[in-house]
C-alpha positions in Angstrom: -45.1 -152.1 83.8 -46.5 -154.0 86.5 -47.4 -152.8 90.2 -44.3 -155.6 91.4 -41.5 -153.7 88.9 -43.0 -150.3 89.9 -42.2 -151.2 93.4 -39.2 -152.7 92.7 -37.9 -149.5 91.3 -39.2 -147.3 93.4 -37.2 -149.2 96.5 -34.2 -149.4 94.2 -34.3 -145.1 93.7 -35.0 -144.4 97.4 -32.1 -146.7 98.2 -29.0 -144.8 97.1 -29.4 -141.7 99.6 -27.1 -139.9 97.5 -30.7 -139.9 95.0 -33.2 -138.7 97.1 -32.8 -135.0 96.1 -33.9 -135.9 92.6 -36.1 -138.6 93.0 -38.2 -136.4 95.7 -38.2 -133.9 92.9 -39.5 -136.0 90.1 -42.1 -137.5 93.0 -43.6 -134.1 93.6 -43.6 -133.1 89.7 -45.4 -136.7 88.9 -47.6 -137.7 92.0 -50.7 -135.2 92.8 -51.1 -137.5 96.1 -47.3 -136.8 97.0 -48.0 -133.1 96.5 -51.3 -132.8 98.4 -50.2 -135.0 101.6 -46.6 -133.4 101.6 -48.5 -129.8 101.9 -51.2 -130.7 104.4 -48.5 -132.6 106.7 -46.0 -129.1 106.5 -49.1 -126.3 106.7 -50.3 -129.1 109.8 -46.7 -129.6 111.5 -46.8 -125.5 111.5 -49.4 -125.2 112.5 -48.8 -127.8 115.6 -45.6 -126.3 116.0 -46.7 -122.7 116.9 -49.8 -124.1 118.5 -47.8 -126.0 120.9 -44.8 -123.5 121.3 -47.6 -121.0 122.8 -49.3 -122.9 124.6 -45.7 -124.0 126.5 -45.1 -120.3 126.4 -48.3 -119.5 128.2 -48.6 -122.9 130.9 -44.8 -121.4 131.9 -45.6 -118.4 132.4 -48.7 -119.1 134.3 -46.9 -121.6 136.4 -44.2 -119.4 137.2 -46.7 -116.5 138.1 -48.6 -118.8 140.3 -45.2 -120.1 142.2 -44.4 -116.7 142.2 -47.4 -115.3 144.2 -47.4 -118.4 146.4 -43.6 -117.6 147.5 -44.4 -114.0 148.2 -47.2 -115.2 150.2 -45.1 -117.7 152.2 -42.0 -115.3 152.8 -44.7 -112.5 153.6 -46.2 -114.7 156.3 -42.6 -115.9 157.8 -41.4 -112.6 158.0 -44.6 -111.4 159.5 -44.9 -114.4 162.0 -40.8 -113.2 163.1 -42.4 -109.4 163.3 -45.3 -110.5 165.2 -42.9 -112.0 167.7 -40.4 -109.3 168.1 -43.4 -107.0 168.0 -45.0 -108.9 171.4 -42.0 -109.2 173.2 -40.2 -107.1 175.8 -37.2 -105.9 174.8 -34.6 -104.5 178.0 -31.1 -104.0 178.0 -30.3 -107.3 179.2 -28.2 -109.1 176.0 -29.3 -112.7 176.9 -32.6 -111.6 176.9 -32.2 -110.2 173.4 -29.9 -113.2 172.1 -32.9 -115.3 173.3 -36.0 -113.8 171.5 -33.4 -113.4 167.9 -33.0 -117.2 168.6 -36.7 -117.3 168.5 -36.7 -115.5 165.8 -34.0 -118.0 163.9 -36.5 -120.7 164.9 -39.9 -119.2 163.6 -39.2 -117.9 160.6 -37.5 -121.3 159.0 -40.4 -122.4 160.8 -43.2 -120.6 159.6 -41.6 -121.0 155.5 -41.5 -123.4 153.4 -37.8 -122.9 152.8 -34.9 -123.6 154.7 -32.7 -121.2 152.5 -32.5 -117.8 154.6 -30.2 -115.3 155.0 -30.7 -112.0 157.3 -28.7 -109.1 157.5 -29.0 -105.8 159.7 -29.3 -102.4 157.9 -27.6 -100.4 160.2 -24.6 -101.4 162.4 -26.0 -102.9 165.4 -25.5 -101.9 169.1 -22.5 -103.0 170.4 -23.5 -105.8 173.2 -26.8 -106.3 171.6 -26.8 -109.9 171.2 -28.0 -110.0 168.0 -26.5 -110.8 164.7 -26.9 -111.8 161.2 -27.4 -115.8 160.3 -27.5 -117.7 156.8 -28.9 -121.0 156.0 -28.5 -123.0 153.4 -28.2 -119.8 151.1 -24.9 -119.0 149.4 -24.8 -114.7 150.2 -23.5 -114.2 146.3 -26.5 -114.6 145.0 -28.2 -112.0 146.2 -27.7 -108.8 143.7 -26.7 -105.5 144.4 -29.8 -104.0 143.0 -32.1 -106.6 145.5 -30.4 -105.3 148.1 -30.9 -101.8 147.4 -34.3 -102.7 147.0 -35.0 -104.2 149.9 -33.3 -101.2 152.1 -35.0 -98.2 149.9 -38.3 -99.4 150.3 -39.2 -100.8 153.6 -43.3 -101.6 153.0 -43.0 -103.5 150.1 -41.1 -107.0 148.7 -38.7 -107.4 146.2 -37.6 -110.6 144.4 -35.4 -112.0 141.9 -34.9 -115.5 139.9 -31.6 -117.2 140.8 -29.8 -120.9 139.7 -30.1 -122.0 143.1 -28.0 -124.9 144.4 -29.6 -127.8 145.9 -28.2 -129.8 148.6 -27.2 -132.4 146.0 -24.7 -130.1 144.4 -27.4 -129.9 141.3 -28.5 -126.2 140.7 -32.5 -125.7 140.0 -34.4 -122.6 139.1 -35.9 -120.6 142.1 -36.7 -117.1 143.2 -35.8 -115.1 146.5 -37.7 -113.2 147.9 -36.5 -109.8 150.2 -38.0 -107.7 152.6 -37.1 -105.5 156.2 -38.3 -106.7 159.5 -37.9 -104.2 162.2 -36.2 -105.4 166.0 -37.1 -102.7 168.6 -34.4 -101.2 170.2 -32.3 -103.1 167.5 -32.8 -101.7 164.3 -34.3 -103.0 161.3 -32.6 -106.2 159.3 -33.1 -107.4 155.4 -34.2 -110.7 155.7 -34.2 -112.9 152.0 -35.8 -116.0 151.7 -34.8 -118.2 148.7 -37.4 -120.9 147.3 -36.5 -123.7 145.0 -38.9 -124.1 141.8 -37.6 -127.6 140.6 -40.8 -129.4 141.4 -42.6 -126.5 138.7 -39.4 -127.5 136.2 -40.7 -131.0 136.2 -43.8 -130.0 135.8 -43.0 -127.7 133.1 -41.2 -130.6 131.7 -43.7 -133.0 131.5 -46.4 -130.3 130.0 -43.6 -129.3 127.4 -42.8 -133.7 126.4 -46.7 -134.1 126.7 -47.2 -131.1 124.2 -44.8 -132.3 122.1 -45.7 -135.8 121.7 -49.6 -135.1 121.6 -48.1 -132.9 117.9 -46.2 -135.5 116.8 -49.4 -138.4 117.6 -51.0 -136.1 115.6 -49.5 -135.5 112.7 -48.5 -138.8 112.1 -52.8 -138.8 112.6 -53.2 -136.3 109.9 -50.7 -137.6 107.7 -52.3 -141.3 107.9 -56.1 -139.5 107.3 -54.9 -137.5 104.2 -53.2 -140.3 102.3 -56.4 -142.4 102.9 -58.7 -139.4 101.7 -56.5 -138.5 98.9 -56.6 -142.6 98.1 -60.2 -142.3 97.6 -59.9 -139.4 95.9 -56.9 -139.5 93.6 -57.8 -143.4 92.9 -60.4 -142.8 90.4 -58.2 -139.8 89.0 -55.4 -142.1 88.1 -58.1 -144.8 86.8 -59.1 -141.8 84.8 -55.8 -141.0 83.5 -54.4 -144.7 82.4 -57.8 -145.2 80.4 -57.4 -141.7 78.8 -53.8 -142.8 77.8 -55.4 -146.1 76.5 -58.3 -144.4 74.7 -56.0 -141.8 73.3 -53.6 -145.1 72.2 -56.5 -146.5 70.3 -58.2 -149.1 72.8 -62.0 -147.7 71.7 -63.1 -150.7 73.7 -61.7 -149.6 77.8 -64.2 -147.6 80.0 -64.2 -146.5 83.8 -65.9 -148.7 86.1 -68.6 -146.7 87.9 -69.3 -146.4 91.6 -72.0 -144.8 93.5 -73.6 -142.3 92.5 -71.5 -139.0 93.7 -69.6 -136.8 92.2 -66.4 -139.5 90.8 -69.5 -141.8 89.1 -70.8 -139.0 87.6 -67.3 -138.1 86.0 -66.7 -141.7 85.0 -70.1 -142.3 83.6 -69.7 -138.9 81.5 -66.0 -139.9 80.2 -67.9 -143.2 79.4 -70.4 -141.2 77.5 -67.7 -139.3 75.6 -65.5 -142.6 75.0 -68.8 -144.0 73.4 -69.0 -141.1 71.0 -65.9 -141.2 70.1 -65.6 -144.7 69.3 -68.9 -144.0 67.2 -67.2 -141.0 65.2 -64.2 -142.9 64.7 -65.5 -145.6 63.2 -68.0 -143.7 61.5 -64.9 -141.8 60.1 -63.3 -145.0 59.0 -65.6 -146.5 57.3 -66.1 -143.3 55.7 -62.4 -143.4 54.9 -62.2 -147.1 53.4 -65.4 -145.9 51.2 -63.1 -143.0 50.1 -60.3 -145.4 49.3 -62.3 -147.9 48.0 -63.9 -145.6 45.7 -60.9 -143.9 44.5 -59.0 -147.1 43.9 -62.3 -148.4 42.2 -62.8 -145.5 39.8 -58.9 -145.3 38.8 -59.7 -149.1 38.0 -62.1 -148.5 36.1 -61.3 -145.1 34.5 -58.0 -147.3 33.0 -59.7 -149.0 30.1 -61.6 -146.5 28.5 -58.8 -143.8 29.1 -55.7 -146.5 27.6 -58.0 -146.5 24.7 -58.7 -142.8 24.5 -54.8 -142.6 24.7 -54.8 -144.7 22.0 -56.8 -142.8 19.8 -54.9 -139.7 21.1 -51.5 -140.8 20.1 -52.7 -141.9 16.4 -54.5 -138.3 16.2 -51.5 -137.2 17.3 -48.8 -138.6 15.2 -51.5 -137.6 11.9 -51.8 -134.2 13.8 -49.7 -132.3 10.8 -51.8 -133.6 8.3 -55.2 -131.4 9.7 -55.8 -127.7 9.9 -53.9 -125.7 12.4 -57.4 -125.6 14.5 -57.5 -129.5 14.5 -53.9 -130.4 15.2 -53.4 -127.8 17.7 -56.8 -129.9 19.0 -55.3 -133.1 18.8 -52.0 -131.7 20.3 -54.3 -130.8 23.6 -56.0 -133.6 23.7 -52.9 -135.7 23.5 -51.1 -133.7 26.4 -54.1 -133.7 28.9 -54.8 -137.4 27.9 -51.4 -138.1 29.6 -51.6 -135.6 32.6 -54.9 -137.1 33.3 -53.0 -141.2 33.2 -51.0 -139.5 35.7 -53.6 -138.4 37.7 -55.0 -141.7 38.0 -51.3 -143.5 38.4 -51.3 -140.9 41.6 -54.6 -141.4 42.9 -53.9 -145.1 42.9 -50.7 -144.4 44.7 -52.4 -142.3 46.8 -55.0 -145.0 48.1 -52.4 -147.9 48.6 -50.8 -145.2 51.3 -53.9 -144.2 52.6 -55.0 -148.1 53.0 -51.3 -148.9 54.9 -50.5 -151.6 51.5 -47.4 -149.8 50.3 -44.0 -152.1 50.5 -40.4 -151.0 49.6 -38.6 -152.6 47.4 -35.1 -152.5 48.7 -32.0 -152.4 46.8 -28.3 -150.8 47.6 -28.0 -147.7 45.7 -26.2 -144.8 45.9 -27.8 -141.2 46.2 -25.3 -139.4 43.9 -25.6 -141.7 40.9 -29.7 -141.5 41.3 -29.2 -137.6 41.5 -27.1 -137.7 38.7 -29.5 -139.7 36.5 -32.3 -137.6 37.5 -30.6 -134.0 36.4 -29.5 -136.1 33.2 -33.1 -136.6 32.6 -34.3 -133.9 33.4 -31.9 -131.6 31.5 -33.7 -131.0 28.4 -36.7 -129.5 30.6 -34.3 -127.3 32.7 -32.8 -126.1 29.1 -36.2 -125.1 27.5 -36.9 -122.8 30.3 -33.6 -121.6 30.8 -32.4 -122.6 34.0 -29.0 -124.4 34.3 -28.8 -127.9 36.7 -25.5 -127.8 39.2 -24.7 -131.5 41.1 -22.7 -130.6 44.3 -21.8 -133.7 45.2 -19.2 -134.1 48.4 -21.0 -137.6 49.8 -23.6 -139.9 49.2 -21.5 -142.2 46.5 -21.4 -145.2 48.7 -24.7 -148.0 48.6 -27.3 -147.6 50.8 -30.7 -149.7 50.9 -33.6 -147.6 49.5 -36.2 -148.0 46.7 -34.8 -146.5 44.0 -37.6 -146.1 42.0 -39.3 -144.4 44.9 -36.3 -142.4 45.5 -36.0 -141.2 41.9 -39.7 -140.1 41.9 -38.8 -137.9 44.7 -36.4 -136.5 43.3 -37.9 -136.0 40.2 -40.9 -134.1 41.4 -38.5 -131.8 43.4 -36.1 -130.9 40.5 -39.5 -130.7 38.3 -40.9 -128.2 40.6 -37.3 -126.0 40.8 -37.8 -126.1 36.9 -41.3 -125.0 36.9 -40.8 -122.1 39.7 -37.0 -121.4 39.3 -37.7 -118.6 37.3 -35.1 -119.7 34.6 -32.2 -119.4 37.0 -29.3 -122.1 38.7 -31.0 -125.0 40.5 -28.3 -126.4 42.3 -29.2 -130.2 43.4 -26.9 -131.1 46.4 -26.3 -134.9 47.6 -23.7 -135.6 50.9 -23.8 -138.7 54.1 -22.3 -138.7 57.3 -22.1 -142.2 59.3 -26.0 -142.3 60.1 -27.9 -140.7 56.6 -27.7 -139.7 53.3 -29.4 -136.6 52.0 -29.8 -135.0 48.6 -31.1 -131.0 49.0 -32.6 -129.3 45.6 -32.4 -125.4 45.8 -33.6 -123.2 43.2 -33.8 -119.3 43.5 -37.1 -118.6 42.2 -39.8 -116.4 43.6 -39.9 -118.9 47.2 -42.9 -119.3 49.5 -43.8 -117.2 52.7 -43.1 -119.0 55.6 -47.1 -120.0 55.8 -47.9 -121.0 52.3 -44.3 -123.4 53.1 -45.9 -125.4 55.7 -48.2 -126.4 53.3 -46.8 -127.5 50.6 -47.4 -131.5 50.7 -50.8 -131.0 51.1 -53.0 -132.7 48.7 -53.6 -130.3 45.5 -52.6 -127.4 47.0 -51.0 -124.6 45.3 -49.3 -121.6 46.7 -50.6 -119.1 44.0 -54.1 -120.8 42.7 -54.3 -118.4 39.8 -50.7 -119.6 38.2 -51.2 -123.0 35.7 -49.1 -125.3 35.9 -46.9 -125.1 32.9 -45.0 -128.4 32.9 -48.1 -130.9 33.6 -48.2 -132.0 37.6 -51.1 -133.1 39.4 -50.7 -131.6 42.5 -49.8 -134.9 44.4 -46.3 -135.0 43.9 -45.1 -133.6 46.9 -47.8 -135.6 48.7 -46.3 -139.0 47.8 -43.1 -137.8 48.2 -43.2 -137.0 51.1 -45.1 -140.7 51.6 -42.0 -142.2 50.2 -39.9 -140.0 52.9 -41.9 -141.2 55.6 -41.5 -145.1 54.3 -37.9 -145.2 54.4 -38.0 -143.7 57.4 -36.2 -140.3 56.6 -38.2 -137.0 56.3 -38.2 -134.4 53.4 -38.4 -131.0 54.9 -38.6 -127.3 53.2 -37.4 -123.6 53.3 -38.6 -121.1 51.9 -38.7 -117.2 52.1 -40.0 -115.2 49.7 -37.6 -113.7 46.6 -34.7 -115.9 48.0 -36.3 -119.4 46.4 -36.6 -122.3 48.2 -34.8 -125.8 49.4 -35.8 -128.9 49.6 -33.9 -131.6 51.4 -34.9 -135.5 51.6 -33.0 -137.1 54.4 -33.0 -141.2 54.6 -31.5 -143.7 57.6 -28.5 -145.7 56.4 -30.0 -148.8 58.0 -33.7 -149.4 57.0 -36.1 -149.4 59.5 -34.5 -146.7 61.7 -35.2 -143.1 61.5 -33.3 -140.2 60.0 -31.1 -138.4 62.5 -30.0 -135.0 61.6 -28.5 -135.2 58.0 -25.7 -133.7 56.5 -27.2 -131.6 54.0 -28.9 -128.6 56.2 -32.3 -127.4 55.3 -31.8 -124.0 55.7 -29.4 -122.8 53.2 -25.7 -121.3 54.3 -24.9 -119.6 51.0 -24.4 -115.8 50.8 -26.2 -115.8 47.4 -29.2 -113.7 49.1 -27.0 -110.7 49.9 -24.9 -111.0 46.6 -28.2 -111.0 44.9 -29.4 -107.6 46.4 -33.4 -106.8 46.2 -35.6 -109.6 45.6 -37.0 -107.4 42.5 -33.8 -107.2 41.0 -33.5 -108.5 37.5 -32.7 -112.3 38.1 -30.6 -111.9 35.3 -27.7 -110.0 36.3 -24.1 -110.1 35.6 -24.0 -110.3 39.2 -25.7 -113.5 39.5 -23.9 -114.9 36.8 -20.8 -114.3 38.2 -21.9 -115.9 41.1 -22.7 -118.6 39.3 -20.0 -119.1 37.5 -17.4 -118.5 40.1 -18.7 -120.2 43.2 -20.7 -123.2 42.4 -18.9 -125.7 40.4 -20.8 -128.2 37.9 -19.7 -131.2 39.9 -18.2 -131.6 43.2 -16.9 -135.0 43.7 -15.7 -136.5 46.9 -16.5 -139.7 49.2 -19.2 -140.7 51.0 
């Protein structure tokens, strides 16, 4: 795929909205770089976000304290300015004179603030004719509390305060504090006097901190984000170089190699994987032309060995056919000589066969066929066998009549070998060769109930002249390649041949092949593990296999053939 169609697609995924979910998901399982800059750019916004939160927690505060502090200071020096006043002046019984120095008093304290909200109040009723009374400016009497008010009258020496949502002149409302304290009149009586200061220019201020903050983390993430996708770049670049000519290597391109760069820690990486890629390209061509000696010196030799052994088979058969006129010593000679003359052509007919797959020559020949009529052959053929060692051949047969392209002769070998092999190791009892199709495959199972495989010694069974027990001889001739090519001719259709096994409950083979050449088996319709209850009928796998039990069985629940359509 090209870098254009990659993009392509990845714009036509992020798209559809309705997507993202999953293609976010499959983004952070597939992309390292997507994973490491996602991380840094949350742990970094956190990080931001309670960095900048505190430090707006901390620059209010601190600006509220210091407003604070300069409004007690300012209604401190107001009210003492209006003390100072009251305190110099002579007080007498005359009310004008009074009214006059309280409208000084009016004057200086609005005066001497920086606030033109006020409100005074005497503590205790004032004397009648006094002159004197309380005033309000500019501040609404409801938003003084209770408990300021209490405050202010219980302790005399100090000042008290509040926060209020102070309303501006403009109808807005604005954060502010008021601040309350006595001042004293001789012959008058003492008053609460509240000054209330607006903190709307600090709320701007505040403001403007708070946006500046804010903006200043968001700069720099967007920072971060840009720095780590150019550092992971660098980083992941060679990475995922590394990766695509692993794939390639692994693929079979011997030839690709990373391009190295400087001399740090990546170049040192790439000119190692160059090393290795060198050293495996040596090993693997060492190993095939190892392999093409091998096959070329197999293939030679069964050549070769073909003349002199058709003429010692010749000279075997005639000693053969004149074996009855020698001594019992000499014919039974000739007798072994003739047998092992023709396991040993076999041999070499295998070893050639053998090569041709190891070497990739091996062509089907094609032909419509159907699976039941090659079983049937087969068990017809290899009846006699089954009867000289007892065992008794069962076709079950509810598919496979209809004509599929295969190579029969392929196709019968396999099937030959397997029903060979349940002869050999079915321990004289049933082998019960099964052949059925669905719409995709046709399969043909061979069971016998024999002494079986463990589950280890089963896995290797198509290995190349292996034996599950190496002390027991083969009794009906085999090389120990059958399987081996079978399973060759499995693979060449395209199907697979697969095995069961457990041990005292006998074992199943089942070749599977594709309807339609060229594909590949899907799951067939003969199973490999075997559904029959003949393991619990039977009882102990060291039970005599020749019950009237298993004879019953047998007799009662397997017919001899089972005919149907494919």
């Amino acid at each position: 795929m090209t870098a254009t169609t990659a993009t392509t697609t990845t714009v036509a995924l992020w798209r559809d909205w309705r997507g993202w979910s999953s293609s976010i998901t499959t983004l952070w399982r597939r992309s390292l770089r997507f994973r490491i800059i996602s991380i840094t750019v949350v742990l970094t916004s956190f990080a931001i976000f309670v960095t900048s939160l505190t430090m707006s927690l901390v620059i209010q505060n601190n600006l509220f304290e210091s407003h604070r502090d300069e409004v007690l200071s300012d209604s401190l020096s107001a009210v003492a300015a209006a003390q100072r006043n009251l305190d110099s002046a002579a007080v007498s019984d005359d009310p004008s004179a009074a009214r006059g120095l309280w409208a000084d008093v009016q004057d200086t304290i609005p005066r001497a603030a920086s606030s033109t909200h006020i409100a005074v109040f005497p503590i205790d009723e004032l004397p009648v004719g006094s002159g004197v009374r309380a005033f309000t400016t500019d501040l609404d009497v409801d938003l003084l509390s209770a408990g300021l008010r209490e405050s202010v009258v219980s302790f005399p020496e100090r000042q008290s305060w509040q926060s209020i949502a102070l309303t501006l002149s403009d109808g807005t409302t604005a954060p502010g504090i008021v601040v309350g304290q006595q001042m004293f009149m001789p012959e008058v009586g003492a008053f609460e006097v509240y000054i209330a200061y607006d903190l709307a220019d600090s709320e701007r201020t505040l403001q403007f901190v708070q946006s500046t903050l804010w903006a200043a983390g968001l700069i720099l993430i967007a920072l971060i984000a840009g720095i780590s996708w150019v550092v992971m770049r660098s980083v992941s670049r060679p990475i995922i170089e590394a990766a695509r000519t692993s794939a390639r290597l692994a693929a079979g391109d011997l030839e690709v190699r990373l391009p190295v760069y400087g001399e740090d820690e990546l170049a040192t990486l790439a000119t190692s994987f160059n090393a290795m890629a060198d050293s495996i390209e040596a090993q693997i061509k060492e190993l095939g032309e190892l392999s093409l000696v091998q096959q070329r010196f197999v293939s030679d030799v069964s050549h070769e060995l073909r003349t002199p052994l058709t003429t010692i088979r010749l000279a075997a058969d005639m000693l053969n056919d004149q074996r009855h006129a020698f001594d019992a010593t000499t014919n039974r000679t000739a007798e072994l000589l003739h047998t092992q003359v023709q396991r040993f052509e076999t041999l070499l007919s295998d070893l050639l066969e053998i090569s041709r797959y190891d070497a990739g020559s091996v062509q089907l020949e094609l032909e419509a066929t159907s699976l039941a009529e090659v079983a049937e052959d087969i068990i017809g053929q290899m009846l006699p066998l089954a009867e000289s060692r007892g065992s008794e051949l069962r076709l079950v047969a509810p598919g496979g009549y209809s004509h599929v392209d295969m190579d029969p002769r392929r196709v019968r070998r396999v099937l030959r070998n397997l029903v060979g092999n349940a002869i050999e190791h079915g321990e004289g009892l049933p082998i019960v060769v099964t052949v059925d199709s669905n719409p995709y495959t046709v399969a043909v199972g061979v069971r016998d109930y024999g002494l079986g495989m463990d589950p280890d010694n089963a896995q290797r069974v198509f290995d190349r002249f292996w034996r599950a027990d190496p002390s027991r001889q083969r009794t009906i001739g085999g090389t120990g390649l059958g399987l081996s090519i079978a399973l060759g001719d499995a693979r060449l259709h395209g199907g697979t041949l697969e095995v069961w096994s457990e041990r005292g409950a006998g074992t199943n083979f089942v070749l599977t092949l594709p309807r339609v050449p060229g594909t590949h088996a899907a799951d067939g319709p003969v199973p490999v593990h075997p559904e029959d209850a003949l393991a619990d009928v039977m009882g102990p796998a060291d039970a005599d296999p020749a019950t009237e039990l298993r004879e019953v069985y047998f007799t009662e629940t397997i017919p001899t053939i089972e005919e149907g359509t494919s």
